[in-house]
C-alpha positions as CSV (number, residue, x, y, z in Angstrom):
1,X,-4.0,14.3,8.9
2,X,-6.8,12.5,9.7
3,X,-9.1,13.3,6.4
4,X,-6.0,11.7,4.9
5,X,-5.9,9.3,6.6
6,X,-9.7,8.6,6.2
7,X,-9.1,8.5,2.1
8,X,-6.6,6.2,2.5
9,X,-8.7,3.9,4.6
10,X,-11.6,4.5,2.0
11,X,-8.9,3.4,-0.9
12,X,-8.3,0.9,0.7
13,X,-11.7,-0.8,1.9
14,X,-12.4,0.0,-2.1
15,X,-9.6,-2.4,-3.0
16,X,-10.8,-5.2,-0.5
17,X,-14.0,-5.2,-1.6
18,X,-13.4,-5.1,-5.7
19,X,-10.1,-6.4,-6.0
20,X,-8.6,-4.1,-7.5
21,X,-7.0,-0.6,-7.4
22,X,-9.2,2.0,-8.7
23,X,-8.5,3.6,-12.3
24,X,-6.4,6.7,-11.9
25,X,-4.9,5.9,-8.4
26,X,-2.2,3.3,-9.3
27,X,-0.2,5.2,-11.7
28,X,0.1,8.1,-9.6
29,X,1.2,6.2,-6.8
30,X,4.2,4.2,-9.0
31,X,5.0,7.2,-10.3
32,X,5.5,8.9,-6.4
33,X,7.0,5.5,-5.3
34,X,9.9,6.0,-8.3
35,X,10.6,9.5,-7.4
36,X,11.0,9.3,-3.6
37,X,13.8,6.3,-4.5
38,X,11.5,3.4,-3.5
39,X,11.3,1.6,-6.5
40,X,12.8,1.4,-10.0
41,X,11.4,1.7,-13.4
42,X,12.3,-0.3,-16.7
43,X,10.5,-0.5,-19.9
44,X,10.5,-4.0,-21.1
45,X,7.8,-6.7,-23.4
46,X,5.3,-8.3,-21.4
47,X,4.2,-11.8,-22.1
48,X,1.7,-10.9,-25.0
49,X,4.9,-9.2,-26.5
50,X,3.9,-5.4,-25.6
51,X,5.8,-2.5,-24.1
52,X,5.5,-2.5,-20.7
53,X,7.0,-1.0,-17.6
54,X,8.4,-3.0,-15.0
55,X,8.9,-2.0,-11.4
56,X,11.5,-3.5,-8.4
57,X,12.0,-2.5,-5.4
58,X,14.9,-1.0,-4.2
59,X,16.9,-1.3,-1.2
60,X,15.1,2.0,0.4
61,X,11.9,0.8,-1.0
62,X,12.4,-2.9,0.9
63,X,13.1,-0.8,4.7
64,X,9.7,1.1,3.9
65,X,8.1,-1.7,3.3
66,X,9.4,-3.5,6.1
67,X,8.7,-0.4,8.7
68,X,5.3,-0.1,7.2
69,X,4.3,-4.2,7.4
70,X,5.3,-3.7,11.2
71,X,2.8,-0.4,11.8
72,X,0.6,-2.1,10.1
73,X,0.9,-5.0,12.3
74,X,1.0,-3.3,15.0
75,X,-2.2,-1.3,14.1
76,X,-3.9,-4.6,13.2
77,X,-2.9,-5.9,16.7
78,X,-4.3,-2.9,18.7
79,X,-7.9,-3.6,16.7
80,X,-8.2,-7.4,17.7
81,X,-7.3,-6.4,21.1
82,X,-9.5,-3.5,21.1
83,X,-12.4,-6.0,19.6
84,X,-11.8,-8.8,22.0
85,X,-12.0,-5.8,25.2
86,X,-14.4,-6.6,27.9
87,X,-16.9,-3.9,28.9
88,X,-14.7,-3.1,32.1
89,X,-11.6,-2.8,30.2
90,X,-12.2,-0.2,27.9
């Protein structure tokens, strides 16, 4: 569990520092996302008139999201506190 949740934390400091999601790691995770119900998948033509896929969110898909923005806040929250810690209260 936690070397996961070190690469996910590595992914992730990746993206903050370039921008943007490395090649071969967002496809994957669409394609995961779309089988475990979260989102839903429609080929359409993009602006510059090509094929391209489309993804919403579905009603699953908009609870994770909610109950993972509030660990994620929560999370956030325990590292400022943690940060702002005197010596005698850790």
């Amino acid at each position: 569990m936690l070397a996961q949740c070190s690469a996910t934390l590595k992914r992730f400091v990746y993206v903050l520092r370039n921008g943007r999601v490395p090649q071969g790691s967002l496809y994957p995770a669409l394609y995961r996302l779309e089988h475990q119900g979260l989102i839903n998948a429609e080929w359409g033509e993009s602006e510059n008139k090509r094929r391209a896929k489309f993804y919403t969110l579905t009603p699953a898909g908009r609870k994770r999201l909610r109950e993972e923005t509030a660990s994620w806040n929560r999370l956030v929250a325990a590292i400022a506190s943690s940060l702002n810690a005197t010596p005698d209260e850790v």
